[in-house]
KENUFI-764156 format. One line per 10 residues: for each residue x, y, z of C-alpha. Coordinates in steps of 0.25 Angstrom, whole numbers, plus 5000, padded with zeros to 4 digits. Layout:
residues N
X,Y,Z  ...
END
This chain:
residues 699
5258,5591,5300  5268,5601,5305  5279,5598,5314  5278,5596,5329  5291,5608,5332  5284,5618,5321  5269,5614,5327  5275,5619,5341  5282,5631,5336  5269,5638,5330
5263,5637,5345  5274,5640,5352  5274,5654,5343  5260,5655,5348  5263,5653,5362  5252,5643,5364  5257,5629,5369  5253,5613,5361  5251,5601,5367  5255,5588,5357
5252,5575,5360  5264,5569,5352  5260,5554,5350  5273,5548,5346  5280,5533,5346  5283,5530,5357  5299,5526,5357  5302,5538,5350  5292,5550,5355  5301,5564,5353
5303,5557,5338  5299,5568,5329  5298,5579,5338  5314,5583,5338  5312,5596,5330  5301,5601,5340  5312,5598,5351  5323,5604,5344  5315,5617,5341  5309,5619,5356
5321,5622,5367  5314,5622,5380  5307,5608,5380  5303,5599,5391  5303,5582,5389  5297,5575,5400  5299,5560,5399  5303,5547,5408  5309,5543,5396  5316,5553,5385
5329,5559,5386  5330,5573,5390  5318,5573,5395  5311,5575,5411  5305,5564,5418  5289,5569,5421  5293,5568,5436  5301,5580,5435  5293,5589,5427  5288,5596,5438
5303,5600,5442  5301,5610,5429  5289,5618,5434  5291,5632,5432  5298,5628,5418  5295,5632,5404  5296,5624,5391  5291,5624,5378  5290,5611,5375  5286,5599,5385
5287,5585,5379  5282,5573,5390  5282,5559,5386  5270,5555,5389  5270,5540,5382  5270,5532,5395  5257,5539,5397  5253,5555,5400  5257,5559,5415  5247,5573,5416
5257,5577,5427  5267,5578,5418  5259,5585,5406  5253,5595,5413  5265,5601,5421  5273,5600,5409  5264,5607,5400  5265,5619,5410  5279,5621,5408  5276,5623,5393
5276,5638,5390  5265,5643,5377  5269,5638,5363  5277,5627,5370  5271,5613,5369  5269,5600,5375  5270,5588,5369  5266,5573,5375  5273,5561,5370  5263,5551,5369
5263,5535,5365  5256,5531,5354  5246,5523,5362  5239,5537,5369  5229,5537,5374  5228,5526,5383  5223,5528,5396  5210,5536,5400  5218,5548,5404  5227,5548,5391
5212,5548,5383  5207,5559,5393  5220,5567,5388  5219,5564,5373  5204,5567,5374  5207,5582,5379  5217,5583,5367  5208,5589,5357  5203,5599,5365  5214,5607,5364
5220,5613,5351  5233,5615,5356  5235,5600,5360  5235,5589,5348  5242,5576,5347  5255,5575,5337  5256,5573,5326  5242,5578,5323  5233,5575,5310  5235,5587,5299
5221,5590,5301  5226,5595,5315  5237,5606,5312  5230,5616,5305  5219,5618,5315  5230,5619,5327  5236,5632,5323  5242,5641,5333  5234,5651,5340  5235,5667,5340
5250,5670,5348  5246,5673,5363  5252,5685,5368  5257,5684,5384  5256,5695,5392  5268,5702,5393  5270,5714,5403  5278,5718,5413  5286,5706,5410  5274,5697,5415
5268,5686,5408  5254,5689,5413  5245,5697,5420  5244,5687,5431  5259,5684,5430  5262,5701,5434  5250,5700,5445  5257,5687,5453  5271,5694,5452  5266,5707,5458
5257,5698,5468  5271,5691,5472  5279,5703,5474  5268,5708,5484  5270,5696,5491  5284,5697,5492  5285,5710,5498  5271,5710,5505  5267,5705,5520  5272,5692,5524
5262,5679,5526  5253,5683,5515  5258,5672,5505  5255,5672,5490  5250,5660,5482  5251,5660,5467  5244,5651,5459  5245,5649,5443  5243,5638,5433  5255,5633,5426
5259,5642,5414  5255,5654,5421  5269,5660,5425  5270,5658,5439  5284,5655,5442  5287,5666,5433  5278,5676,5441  5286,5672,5454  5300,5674,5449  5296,5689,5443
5289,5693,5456  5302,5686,5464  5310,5695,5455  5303,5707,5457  5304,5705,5471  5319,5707,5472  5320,5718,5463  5310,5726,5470  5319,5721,5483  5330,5729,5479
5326,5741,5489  5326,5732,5499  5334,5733,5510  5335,5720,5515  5335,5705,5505  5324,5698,5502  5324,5683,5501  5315,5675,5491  5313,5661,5492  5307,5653,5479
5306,5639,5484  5298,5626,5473  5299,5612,5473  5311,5614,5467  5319,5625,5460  5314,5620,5445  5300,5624,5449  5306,5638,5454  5316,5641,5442  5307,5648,5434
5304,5657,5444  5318,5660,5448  5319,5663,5431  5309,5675,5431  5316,5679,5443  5331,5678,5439  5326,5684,5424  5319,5698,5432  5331,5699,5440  5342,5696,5428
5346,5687,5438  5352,5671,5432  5343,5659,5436  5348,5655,5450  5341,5648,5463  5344,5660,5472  5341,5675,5464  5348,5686,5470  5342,5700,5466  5348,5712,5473
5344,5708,5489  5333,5698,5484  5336,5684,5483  5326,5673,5477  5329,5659,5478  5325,5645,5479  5323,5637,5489  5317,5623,5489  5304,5621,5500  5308,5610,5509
5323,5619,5510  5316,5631,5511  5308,5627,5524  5318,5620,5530  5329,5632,5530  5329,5645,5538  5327,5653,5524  5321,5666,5526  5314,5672,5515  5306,5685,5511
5298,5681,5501  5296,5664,5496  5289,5661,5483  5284,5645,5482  5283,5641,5467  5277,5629,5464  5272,5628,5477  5260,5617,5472  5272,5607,5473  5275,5610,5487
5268,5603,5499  5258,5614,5505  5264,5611,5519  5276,5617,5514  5272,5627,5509  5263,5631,5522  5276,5631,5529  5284,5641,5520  5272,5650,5519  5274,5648,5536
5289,5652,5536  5290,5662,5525  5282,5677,5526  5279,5680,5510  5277,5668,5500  5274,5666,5487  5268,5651,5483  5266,5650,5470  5262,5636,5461  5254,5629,5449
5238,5625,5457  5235,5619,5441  5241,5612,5431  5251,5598,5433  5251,5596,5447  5240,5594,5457  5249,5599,5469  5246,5613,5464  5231,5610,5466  5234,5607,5481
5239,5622,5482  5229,5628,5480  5219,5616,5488  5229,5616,5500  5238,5627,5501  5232,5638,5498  5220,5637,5507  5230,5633,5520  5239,5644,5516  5227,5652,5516
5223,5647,5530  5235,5653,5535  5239,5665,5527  5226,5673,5526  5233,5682,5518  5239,5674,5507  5237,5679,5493  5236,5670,5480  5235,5674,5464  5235,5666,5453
5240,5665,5440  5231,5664,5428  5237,5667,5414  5248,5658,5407  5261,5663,5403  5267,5652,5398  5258,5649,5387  5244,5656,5381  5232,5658,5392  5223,5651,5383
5234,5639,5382  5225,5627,5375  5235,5616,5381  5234,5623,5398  5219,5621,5394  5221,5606,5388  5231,5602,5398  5221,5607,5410  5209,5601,5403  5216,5587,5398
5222,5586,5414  5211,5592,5420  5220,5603,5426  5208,5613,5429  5197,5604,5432  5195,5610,5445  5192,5623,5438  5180,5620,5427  5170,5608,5429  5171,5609,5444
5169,5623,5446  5155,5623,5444  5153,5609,5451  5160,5616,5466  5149,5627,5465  5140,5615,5468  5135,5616,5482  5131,5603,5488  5118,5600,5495  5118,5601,5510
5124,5590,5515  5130,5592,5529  5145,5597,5528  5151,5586,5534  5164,5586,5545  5173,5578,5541  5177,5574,5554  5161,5569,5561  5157,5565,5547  5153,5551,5545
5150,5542,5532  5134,5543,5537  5135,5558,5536  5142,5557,5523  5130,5547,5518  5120,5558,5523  5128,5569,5517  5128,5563,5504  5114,5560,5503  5112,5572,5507
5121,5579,5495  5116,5569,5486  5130,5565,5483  5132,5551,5474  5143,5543,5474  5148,5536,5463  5163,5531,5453  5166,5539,5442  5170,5529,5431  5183,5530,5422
5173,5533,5410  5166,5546,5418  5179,5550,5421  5183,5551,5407  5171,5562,5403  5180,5575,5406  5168,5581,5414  5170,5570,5424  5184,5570,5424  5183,5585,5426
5174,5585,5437  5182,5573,5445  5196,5578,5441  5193,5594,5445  5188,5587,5459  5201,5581,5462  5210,5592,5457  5200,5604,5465  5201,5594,5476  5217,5589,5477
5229,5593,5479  5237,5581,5472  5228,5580,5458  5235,5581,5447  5233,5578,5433  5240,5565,5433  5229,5560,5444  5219,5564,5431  5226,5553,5424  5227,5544,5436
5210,5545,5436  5209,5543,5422  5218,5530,5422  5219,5522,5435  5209,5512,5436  5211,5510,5450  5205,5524,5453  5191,5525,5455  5184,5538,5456  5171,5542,5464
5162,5554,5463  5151,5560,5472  5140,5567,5463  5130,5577,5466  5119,5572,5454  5132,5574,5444  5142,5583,5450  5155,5578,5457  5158,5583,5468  5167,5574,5475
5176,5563,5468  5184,5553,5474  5195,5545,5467  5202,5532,5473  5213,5521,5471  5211,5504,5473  5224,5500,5479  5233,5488,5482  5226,5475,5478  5241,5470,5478
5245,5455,5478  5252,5452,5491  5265,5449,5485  5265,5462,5477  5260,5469,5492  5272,5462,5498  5283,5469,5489  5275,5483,5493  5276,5479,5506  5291,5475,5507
5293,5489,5499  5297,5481,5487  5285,5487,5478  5278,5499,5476  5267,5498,5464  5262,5510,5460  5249,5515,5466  5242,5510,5479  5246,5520,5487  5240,5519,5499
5241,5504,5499  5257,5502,5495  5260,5512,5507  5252,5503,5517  5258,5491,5512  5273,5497,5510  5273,5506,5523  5264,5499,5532  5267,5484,5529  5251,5483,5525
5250,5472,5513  5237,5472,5516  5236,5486,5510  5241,5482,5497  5235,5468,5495  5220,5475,5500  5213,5482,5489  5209,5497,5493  5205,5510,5489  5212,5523,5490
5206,5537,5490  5215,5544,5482  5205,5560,5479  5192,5561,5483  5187,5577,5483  5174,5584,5483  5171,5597,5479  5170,5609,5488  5158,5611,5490  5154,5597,5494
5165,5596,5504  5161,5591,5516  5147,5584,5512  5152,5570,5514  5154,5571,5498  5171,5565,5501  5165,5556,5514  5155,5549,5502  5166,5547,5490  5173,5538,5501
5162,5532,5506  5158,5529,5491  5172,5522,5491  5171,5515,5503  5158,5507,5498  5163,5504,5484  5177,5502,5486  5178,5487,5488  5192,5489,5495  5200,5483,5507
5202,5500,5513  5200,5513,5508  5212,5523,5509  5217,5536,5506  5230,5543,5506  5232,5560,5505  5241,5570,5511  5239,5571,5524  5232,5586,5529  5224,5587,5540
5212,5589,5531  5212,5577,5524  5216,5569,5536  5203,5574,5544  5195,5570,5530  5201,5556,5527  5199,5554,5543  5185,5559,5544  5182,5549,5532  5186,5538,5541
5200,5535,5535  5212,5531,5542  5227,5534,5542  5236,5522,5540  5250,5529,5534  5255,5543,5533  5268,5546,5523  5280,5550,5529  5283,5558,5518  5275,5570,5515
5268,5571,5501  5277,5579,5491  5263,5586,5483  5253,5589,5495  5265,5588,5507  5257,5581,5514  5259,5567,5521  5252,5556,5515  5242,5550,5524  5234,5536,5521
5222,5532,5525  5212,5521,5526  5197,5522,5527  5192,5515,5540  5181,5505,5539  5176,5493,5546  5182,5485,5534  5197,5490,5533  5209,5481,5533  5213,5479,5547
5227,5483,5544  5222,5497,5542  5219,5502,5557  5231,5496,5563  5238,5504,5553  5232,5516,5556  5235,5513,5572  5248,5513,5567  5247,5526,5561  5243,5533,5575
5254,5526,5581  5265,5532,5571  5260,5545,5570  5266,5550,5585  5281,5547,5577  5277,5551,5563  5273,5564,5568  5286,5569,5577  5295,5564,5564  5289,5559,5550
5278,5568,5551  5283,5580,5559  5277,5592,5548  5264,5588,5548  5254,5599,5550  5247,5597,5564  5234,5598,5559  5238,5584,5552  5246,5579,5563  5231,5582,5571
5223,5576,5561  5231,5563,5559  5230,5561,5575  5215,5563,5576  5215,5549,5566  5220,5543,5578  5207,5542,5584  5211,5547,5598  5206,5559,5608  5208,5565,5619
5202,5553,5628  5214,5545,5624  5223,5556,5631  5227,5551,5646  5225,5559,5659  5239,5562,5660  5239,5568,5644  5229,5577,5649  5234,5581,5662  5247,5585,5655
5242,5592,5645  5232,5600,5655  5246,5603,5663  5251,5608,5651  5241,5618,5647  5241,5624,5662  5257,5626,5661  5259,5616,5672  5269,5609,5663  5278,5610,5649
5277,5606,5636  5287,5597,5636  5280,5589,5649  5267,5587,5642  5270,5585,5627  5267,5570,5625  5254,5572,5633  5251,5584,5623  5255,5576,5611  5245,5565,5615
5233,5577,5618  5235,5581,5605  5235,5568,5599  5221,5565,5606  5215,5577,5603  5219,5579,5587  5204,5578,5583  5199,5589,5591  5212,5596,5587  5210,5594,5572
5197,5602,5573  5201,5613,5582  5218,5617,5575  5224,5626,5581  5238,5631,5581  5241,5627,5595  5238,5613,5592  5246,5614,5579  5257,5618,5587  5255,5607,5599
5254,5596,5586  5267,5600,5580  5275,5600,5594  5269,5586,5602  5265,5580,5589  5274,5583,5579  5288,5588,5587  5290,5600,5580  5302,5608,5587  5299,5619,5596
5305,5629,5587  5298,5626,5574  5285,5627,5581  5288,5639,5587  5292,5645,5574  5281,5640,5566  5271,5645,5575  5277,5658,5577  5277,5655,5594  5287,5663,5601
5291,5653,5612  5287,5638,5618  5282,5646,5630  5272,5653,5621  5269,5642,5613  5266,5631,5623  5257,5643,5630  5248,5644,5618  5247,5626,5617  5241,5628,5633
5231,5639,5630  5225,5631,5617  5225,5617,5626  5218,5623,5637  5209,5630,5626  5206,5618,5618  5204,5605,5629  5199,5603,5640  5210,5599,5649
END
């Protein structure tokens, strides 16, 4: 049996990357492997517990990174966050290696992982049986692409795709996309680089802004960069009249920065409404980031951002990186690590399941559509309803089919929540089949059951159990006991595939719910967009709390609802009163950036419309829409109008209504509207809120 350091070296002469399972004792787990540590310098130990080590909370501060050894302690258990962002930083003929308890495999996700290891032959556990060495032998050395100082084809057509962008028309924004490995950040610190040496003729400077989550993300960016330009690694670059330099996202929208050119890497990390806003401010950017691999976030780029950047940039451009640099293309531990989390299950066993066009069944609006027509449509569709067992879900096609669902589908699904499926016994899982096909799933929580002395301590704020989301915030921010003591279900994905969209497929997963879950109320909690607003609404679902705070992954507020029944606690529908009778405050303060569409949509919950307006509302809004009076005299009468009339106006958006919402409703000052919608004067602007209101009422 050879050595662990003198088994890494031969692969790392080979360029192709290992992964160990190293199952050791438990007290002592780097016993044993001091000469592999001692012969590799750039290594990475991630552990709670070691010395010298990271904690796994900030692994993702090392983005952008390289090693060529990772080491996670994984003896309290295997966090696939953890494993699969690490093992990216891993370059080829590095390796990774688990630390594992001498108890693995325990849980139903920690046999799902073992069970993958022997499909691999560069992942083995150590030490191995002597029957296993010989036939592990190092393949053929790989040989990268090396020209024009690029490490790929792909790496030299981004870098040239970037440089047009930099000195092209303005409002046409680029989006590079790339797996991890793939030599993004590296692609964007050449291309920065080039971009001030080709800046040398000009006659005036040119200002580059790289902004991340934070600069660790960025740094090796700025490396490429500095290295092209002979330049030390700093923050700030100066290259002849060019100066590149990082800025963080919150700092960069709240200063008066001007800049010519902004690169966003990473940008998955950061909450698409901020980055709506920079794409708003500045005339030529760059947003860059990871859409597979560790972290769900990046899937919610390409879900969310992408298509409402799209909506308002026509002329956005967006390419992709394909080919690893960091380690071989044909990489046998990318492929495990994608196949053992599930990585790419939206690319393979759905693929042929979304060019599955459902019978007619009515496309159903989600705002008239009720549970009948849904009963209708999925007799119609022939769609069954039925749970999918913990045994189903561990046959891998089963898996596959219910995990691709959720990742196609979500932006927050990561590989942790495949773990999370596989091992919490309070989640239960529902699918809706065509014959055998799934084409929509959805996955829900049981929550509080609490005994009312452990209720009271959440309530007094003196606890906080894990879980029960929806239930401890009811109980610890609205004073309900009830909503811990009171068994309940929560919705935490439910997701359909494309092509049954709107066939009452999501509208019958709930209804399935309601019937079999024996539970005090049904609720949900999401980040709020107008969207899934409207959906959760439509479905007959409540707002009972929205979170102060917006959501770090999606930037989004948190919004909770519960379903509405005949049979729901009475404390619900006092709570939600309550709700609309905040809201007015909320919005002027707490809740001053949120987007109009949502402020409109969280309104039309309210149940009100225009017969609730009084006659002296109306006179005074008709008064304003003639000129007979000013703004300023009318503005509580038009804050009530548009209150009433936030259904009808959550059909029809326009950007005269979006304008009226963020001045009556939401406060904003007079100058920021102006600026953000490019109006030369209050004069003008007022003007254009007449023309519509006489256009869109009868008044």
């Amino acid at each position: 049996m050879c050595e662990l350091d003198q088994h890494f070296k031969s692969f790392y002469q080979a360029t192709y990357r290992r992964f160990v399972l190293y199952t050791q004792v438990d007290d002592k787990p780097l016993e044993g492997m001091t000469p592999l540590l001692e012969s590799i310098e750039r290594r990475l130990l991630i552990s709670d517990q070691l010395e010298d080590a990271i904690a796994p909370s900030k692994l993702k501060h090392h983005l952008g990174r390289e090693t060529d050894l990772l080491i996670v302690d994984c003896r309290a258990g295997i966090d696939p966050n953890v494993v699969a962002l690490g093992a990216g930083l891993v370059v080829g003929g590095g390796g990774i290696v688990l630390l594992l308890s001498t108890s693995f495999p325990t849980s139903p996700f920690e046999h799902w992982f073992a069970a993958q290891l022997t499909s691999s032959d560069d992942c083995y556990r150590w030490p191995m049986a002597q029957s296993d060495g010989p036939e592990r032998a190092p393949r053929e050395r790989y040989t990268p692409f090396r020209e024009h100082g690029f490490g790929s084809a792909d790496q030299q057509r981004v870098v040239e795709a970037i440089v047009r962008a930099g000195d092209g028309h303005s409002k046409r924004p680029l989006v590079l996309t790339a797996d991890r490995g793939r030599g993004k950040s590296a692609a964007l610190g050449i291309a920065l680089a080039q971009l001030a040496i080709n800046g040398q003729t000009r006659s005036q400077a040119r200002q580059i802004v790289v902004t991340a989550p934070s600069f660790a993300n960025a740094e090796t960016l700025f490396r490429h960069a500095a290295d092209k330009l002979n330049l030390a690694l700093e923050r700030t670059l100066q290259f002849a009249n060019t100066q590149i330099r990082f800025v963080a996202p919150d700092e960069l929208l709240l200063s008066d920065i001007s800049a010519d050119l902004v690169v966003v890497d990473e940008a998955a990390a950061i909450p698409q409404p901020l980055l709506l806003r920079l794409a708003e401010r500045f005339r030529r950017m760059v947003f860059a980031t990871t859409v597979h691999g560790y972290e769900g976030s990046g899937r919610g780029f390409s879900l969310k951002f992408v298509p409402a950047l799209a909506a308002r940039y026509p002329q956005y451009r967006q390419i992709s990186m394909h080919t690893p640099i960091r380690w071989a293309p044909d990489c046998g531990v990318e492929r495990w690590l994608n196949q053992v989390f599930l990585l790419n299950a939206d690319r393979s066993d759905n693929e042929s399941i979304n060019a599955v066009v459902p019978p007619r069944c009515g496309k159903l609006d989600n705002e008239q559509a009720s549970l009948d027509e849904v009963a209708l449509a999925a007799a119609t569709s022939a769609v069954s309803y039925r749970r999918i067992s913990a045994e189903q879900l561990q046959q891998p096609k089963c898996l596959r089919q219910v995990f691709g669902l959720l990742v196609a589908a979500h932006y927050q699904t990561s590989p942790a929540d495949l773990k999370q499926l596989l091992d919490d016994n309070a989640i239960d899982t529902i699918g809706a089949f065509d014959g055998e096909i799934l084409v929509g799933v959805c996955v829900t929580l049981k929550e509080g059951g609490f005994d009312d002395a452990l209720a009271e301590l959440v309530v007094a704020g003196k606890r906080r159990p894990k879980g029960h989301l929806v239930a401890q915030s009811l109980a610890s921010h609205a004073g309900i006991k009830a909503a811990l003591t009171s068994q309940s279900t929560r919705v935490m994905r439910i997701a359909v595939l494309p092509a049954w969209r709107r066939c009452g497929v999501g509208r019958g997963l709930l209804e399935w719910v309601k019937q079999n879950h024996r539970t005090q109320y049904l609720s949900t909690s999401f980040g709020m967009s107008a969207e899934l607003l409207a959906y959760w609404q439509s479905v007959g679902f409540l707002p009972v709390r929205i979170g102060i705070q917006r959501d770090a992954a999606s930037g989004y507020h948190s919004l909770m609802m519960i379903a509405k029944h005949a049979q729901m606690p009475k404390w619900v529908a006092p709570l939600h009163q309550q709700l609309c009778l905040d809201l007015p405050r909320l919005l002027v303060e707490q809740l001053q950036q949120l987007d109009a569409e949502v402020v409109l949509a969280l309104l039309a919950t309210h149940g009100r419309d225009s017969t609730s307006l009084s006659a002296l509302d109306n006179a005074a809004v008709a008064r304003f829409v003639q000129g007979q009076t000013s703004f300023d005299m009318v503005v509580g009468a038009l804050t009530r109008f548009l209150t009433a009339n936030a259904g009808a106006l959550c059909d029809q958006p326009d950007v005269a209504a979006t304008q009226l919402v963020e001045k009556c409703l939401l406060a904003h000052r007079w100058e920021t509207l102006l600026a953000r919608h490019h109006c030369v004067s209050r004069k003008v602007i007022e003007q254009q809120w007449r023309v519509w209101l006489a256009n869109q009422f009868t008044l």
